[in-house]
C-alpha positions in Angstrom: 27.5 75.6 0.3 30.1 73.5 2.3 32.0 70.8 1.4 29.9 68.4 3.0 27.0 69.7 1.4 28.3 69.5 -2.2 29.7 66.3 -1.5 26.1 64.8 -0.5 24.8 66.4 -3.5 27.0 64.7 -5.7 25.8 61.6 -4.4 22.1 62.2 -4.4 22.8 62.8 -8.2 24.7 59.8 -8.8 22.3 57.8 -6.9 19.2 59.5 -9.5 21.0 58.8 -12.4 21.6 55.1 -11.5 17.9 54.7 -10.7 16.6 56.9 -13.5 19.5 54.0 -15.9 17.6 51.5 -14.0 14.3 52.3 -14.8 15.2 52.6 -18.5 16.8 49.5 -18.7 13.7 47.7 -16.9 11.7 48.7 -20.2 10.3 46.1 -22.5 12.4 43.4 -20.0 10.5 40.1 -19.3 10.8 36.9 -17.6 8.5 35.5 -19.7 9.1 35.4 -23.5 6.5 36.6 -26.1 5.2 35.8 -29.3 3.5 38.1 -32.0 1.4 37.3 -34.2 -0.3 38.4 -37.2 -3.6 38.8 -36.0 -2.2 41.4 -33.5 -2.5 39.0 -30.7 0.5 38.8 -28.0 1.2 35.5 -26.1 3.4 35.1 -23.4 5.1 32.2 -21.5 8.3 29.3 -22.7 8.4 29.7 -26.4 10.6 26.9 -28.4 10.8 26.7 -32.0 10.6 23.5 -33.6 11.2 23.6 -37.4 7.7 25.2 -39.2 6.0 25.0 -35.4 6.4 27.0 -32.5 5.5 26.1 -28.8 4.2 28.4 -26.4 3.6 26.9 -22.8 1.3 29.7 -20.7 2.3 29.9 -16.7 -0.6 28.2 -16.2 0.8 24.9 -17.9 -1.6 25.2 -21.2 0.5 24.8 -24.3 -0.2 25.9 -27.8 1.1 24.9 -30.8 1.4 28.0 -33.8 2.4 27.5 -37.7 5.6 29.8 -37.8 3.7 31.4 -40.9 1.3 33.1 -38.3 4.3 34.8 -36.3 5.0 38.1 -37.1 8.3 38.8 -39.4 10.4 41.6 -38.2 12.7 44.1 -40.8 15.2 41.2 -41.0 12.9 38.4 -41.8 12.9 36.8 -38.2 10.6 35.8 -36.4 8.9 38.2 -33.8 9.9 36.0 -31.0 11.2 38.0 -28.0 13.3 35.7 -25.1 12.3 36.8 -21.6 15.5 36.4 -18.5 14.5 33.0 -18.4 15.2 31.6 -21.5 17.7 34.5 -22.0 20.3 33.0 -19.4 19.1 29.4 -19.4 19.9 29.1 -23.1 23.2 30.6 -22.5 26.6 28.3 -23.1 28.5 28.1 -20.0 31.2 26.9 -21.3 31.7 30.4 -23.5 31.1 31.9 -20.0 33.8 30.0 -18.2 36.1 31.0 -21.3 34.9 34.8 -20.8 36.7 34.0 -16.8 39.9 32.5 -18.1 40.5 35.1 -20.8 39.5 38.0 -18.3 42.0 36.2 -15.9 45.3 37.3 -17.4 44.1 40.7 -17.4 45.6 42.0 -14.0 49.2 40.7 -14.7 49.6 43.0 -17.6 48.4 45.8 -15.7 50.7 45.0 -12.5 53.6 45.3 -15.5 52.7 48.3 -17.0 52.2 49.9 -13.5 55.6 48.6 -12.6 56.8 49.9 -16.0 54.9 53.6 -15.0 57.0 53.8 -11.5 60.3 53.1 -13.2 60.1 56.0 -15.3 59.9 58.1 -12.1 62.7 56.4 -10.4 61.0 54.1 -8.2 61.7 50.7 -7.8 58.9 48.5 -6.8 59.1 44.4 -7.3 56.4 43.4 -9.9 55.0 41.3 -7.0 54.2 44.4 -4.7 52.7 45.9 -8.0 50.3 42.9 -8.7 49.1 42.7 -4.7 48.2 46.4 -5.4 46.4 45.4 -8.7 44.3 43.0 -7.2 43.4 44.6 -4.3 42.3 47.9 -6.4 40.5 45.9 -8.7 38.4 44.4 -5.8 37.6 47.5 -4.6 37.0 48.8 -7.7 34.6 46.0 -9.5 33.4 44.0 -6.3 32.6 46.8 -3.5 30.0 50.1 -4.2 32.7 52.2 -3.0 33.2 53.9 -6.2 35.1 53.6 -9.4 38.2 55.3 -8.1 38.4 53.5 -4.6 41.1 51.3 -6.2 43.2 54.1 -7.5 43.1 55.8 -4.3 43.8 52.7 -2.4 47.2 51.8 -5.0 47.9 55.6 -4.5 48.3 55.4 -1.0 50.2 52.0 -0.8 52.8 52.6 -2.9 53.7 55.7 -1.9 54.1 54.1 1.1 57.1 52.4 -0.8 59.1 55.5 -1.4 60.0 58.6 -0.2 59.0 59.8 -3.6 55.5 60.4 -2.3 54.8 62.8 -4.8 55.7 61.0 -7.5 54.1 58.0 -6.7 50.5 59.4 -6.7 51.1 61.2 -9.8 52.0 57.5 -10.9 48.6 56.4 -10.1 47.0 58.9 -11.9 48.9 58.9 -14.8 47.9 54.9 -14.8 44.4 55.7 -14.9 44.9 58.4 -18.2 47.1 56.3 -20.1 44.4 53.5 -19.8 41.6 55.7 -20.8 43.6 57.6 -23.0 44.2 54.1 -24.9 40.3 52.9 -24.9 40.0 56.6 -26.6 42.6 56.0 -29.3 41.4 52.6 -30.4 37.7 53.6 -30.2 38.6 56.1 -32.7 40.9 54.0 -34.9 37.6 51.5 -35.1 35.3 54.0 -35.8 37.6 55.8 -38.8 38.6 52.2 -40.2 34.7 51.3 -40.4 32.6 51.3 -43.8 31.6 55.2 -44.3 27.8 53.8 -44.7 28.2 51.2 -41.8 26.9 51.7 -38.5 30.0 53.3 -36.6 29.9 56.2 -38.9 27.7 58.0 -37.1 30.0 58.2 -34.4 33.0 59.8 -36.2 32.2 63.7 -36.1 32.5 63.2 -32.4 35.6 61.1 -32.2 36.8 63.6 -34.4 35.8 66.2 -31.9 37.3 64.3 -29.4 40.4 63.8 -31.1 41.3 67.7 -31.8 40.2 68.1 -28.3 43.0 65.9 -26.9 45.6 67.4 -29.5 44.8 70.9 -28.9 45.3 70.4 -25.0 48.7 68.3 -25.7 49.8 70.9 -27.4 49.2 73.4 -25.5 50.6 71.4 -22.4 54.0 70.9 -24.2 54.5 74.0 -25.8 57.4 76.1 -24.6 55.1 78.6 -23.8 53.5 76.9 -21.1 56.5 75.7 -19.7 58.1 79.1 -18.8 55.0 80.2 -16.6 56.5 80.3 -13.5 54.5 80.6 -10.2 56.1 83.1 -7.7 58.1 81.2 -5.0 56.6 83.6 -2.2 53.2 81.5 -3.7 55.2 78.5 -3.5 56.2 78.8 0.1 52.7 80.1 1.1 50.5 77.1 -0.5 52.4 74.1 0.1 50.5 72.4 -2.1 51.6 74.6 -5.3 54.9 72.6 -4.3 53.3 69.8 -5.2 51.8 70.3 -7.7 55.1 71.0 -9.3 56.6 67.9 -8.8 53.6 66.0 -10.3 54.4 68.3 -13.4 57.6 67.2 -13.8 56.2 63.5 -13.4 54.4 63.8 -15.9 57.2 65.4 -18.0 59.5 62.7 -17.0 57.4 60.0 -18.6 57.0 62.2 -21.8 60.6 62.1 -22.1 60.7 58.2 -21.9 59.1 57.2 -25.2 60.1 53.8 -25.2 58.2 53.8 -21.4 54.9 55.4 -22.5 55.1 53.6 -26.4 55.6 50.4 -24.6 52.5 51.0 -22.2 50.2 51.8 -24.5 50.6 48.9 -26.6 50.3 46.8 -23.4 47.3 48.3 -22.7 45.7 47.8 -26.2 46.5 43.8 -25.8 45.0 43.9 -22.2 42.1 45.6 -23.0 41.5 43.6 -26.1 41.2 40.8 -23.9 38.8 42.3 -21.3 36.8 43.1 -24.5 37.4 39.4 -26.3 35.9 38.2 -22.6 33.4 40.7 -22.9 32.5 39.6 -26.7 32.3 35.9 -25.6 29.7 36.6 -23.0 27.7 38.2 -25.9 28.0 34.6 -27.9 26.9 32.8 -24.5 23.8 34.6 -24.6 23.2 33.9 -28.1 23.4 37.3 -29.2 23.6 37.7 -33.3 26.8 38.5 -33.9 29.4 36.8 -36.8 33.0 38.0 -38.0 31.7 41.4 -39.5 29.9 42.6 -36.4 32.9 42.3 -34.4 34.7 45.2 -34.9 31.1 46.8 -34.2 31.1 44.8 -31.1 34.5 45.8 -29.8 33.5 49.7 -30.4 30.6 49.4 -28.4 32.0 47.6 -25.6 34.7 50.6 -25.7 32.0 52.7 -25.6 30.7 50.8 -22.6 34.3 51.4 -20.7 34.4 54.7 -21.4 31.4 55.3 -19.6 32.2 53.0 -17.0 35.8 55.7 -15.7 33.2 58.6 -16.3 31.8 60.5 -12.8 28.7 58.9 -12.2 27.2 56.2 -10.4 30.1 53.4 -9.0 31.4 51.1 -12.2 28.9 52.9 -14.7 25.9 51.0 -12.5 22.7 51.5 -14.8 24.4 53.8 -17.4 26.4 51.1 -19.1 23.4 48.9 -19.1 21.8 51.9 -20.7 24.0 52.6 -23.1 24.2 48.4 -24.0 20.4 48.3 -24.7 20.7 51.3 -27.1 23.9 49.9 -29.1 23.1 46.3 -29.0 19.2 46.6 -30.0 19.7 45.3 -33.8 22.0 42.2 -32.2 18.7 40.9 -29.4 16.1 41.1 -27.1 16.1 43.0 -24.6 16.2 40.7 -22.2 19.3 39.0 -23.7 21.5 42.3 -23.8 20.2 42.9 -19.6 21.7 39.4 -19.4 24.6 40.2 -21.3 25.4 43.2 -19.3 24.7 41.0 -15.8 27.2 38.2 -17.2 29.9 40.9 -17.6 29.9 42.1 -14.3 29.4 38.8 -13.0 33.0 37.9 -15.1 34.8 41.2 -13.8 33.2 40.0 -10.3 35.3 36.7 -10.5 38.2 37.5 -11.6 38.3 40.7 -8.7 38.1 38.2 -6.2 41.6 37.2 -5.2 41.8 40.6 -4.6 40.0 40.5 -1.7 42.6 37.3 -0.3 45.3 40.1 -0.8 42.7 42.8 1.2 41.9 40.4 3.9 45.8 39.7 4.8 47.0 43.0 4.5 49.9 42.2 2.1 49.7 44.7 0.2 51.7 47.3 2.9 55.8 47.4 2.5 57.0 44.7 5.7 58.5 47.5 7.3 55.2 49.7 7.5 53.0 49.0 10.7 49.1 48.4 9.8 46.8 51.2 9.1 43.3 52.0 9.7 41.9 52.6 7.0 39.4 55.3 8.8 42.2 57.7 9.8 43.1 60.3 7.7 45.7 59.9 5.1 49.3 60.9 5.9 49.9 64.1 4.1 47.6 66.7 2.7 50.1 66.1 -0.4 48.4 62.4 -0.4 44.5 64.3 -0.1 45.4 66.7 -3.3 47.1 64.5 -6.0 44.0 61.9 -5.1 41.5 64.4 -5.9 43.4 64.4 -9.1 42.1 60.6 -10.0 37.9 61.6 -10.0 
């Protein structure tokens, strides 16, 4: 099979697992909300509860008036009352919406830093104002365009090389960007899950974050043994496959940052607090659509919303399209309808959507390139087949 042929295939896939997400999501979603009652009976249409009595008005603009003691209780004493889209999102609080925005807002300065922080451990010197440009113009590609989840990283890895001569490096930068943020939303995932109640709900996850876990050690380890390090390739190999050469240098990349602990230390913590405030956007949205959640079921919250990143930098369809709406009405089913958690899930996007935008001022204008580099079309191919290897390296 070519390489065009494997590369359509891979996107016939992700395009059937989107729509296969999709169609699971679409289950047991309304517009209309519906009442159950005792009798068995289902009605549908604008419910409101008022007190003992609740108000169902049909399409058709009959209303009817039911005791709430003929509503069907659920396991937690409420009331079978499931909210359809409509009162879903016209319910919601704007107000904790526009606060998800502002939160999310800061969110893309911190990762400018740590990206600045990233290329100074390599010996590249890039002005945290070229680093944010590159930041908001990957985050529009990534969040606001359906050229993938990865589009962005490519696009940074590109750029700033473009600011060095330290080509090499620079990707390798890019990349290792991308794993210390993942490699984050894995460590606090777990922390969460091993600091939960042992009969709570998390603790189902734990055997696989443990999993995980010895998993990530084992391949550390194995990575910074001494073993490892004196494998040599032959240097008639080196001189044959340029790209062994390469893939050298991004080795010693990634040992240089290793060796700067107060670098890598630093970054991590930075990206905890960043990503804590993605999720505390993310976990405001949730309140705006009324879903039930109080101070214990944050920590729960947070965890799942990890969850939900985590599958979002998977391979798959672009941003986790259908998956993470997937995976949202499986976790969040005890916390609402689910109509409310497809709202949730919509709101989300909608926030990461807003706050990508002046990312595509920055795209428009072309200010991202160094002033001394002439303008590129982005159609041609990239500059060196150094560039097309280490970017493989971000998928």
């Amino acid at each position: 099979m070519s390489a065009k042929s494997r590369k359509r295939l891979f996107h016939a896939m992700r395009a059937m697992i989107c729509v296969a997400a999709v169609y699971l999501v679409a289950q047991g979603v309304t517009w209309n909300d519906e009442v159950r009652l005792r009798s068995g009976e289902r009605l549908m249409g604008r419910v409101a509860e008022n007190g003992d009595a609740v108000t169902v008005e049909h399409s058709g603009g009959e209303t009817r008036v039911l005791s709430r003691t003929s509503v069907v209780l659920d396991k937690k004493g409420s009331p079978g009352i499931t909210y359809g889209l409509r009162t879903a999102w016209g319910r919601s609080r704007k107000g904790l919406l526009l606060l998800a925005i502002l939160v999310n807002l800061p969110v893309v300065l911190l990762q400018a830093l740590r990206f600045r922080w990233l290329l100074g451990a390599q010996g590249i010197t890039v002005s945290f104002w070229e680093c944010l440009k590159l930041s908001l113009a990957g985050n529009f590609l990534n969040f606001a365009t359906p050229l993938g989840s990865h589009a962005g990283d490519a696009f940074k890895a590109y750029f700033v090389s473009l600011h060095t001569d330290r080509r090499t490096e620079a990707v390798t930068t890019v990349v290792l960007d991308r794993i210390v943020g993942l490699g984050t939303l894995l460590l606090v995932t777990g922390l969460i899950v091993f600091l939960s109640p042992s009969t709570g709900p998390l603790s189902v996850l734990k055997p696989y974050v443990a999993g995980a876990g010895c998993l990530g050690l084992v391949g550390t380890g194995i990575y910074a043994s001494p073993w490892f390090h004196r494998l040599r390739i032959p240097v008639v190999w080196v001189g044959r496959f340029a790209w062994l050469a390469h893939l050298r240098r991004a080795d010693a990349a990634v040992r240089a940052l290793a060796g700067r602990w107060s670098v890598l230390a630093a970054s991590i913590a930075l990206t905890a607090f960043l990503q804590g405030l993605a999720l505390t956007a993310y976990l405001l949205t949730a309140l705006a659509l009324s879903l039930n959640a109080g101070w214990r079921e944050v920590p729960e919250f947070f965890a799942y919303f990890y969850t939900g990143s985590l599958i979002q930098a998977l391979p798959g369809p672009p941003q986790g399209l259908g998956t993470v709406e997937l995976a949202y009405r499986l976790l969040f089913a005890p916390f609402g309808s689910p109509s409310q958690i497809v709202c949730m899930a919509l709101a989300i996007r909608i926030v990461v959507f807003i706050c990508a935008l002046p990312g595509l001022l920055v795209t428009l204008t072309g200010s991202y390139r160094p002033q001394d580099v002439p303008a590129v079309d982005f159609d041609s191919p990239s500059p060196s087949a150094s560039s097309k290897s280490d970017l493989a390296c971000t998928g």
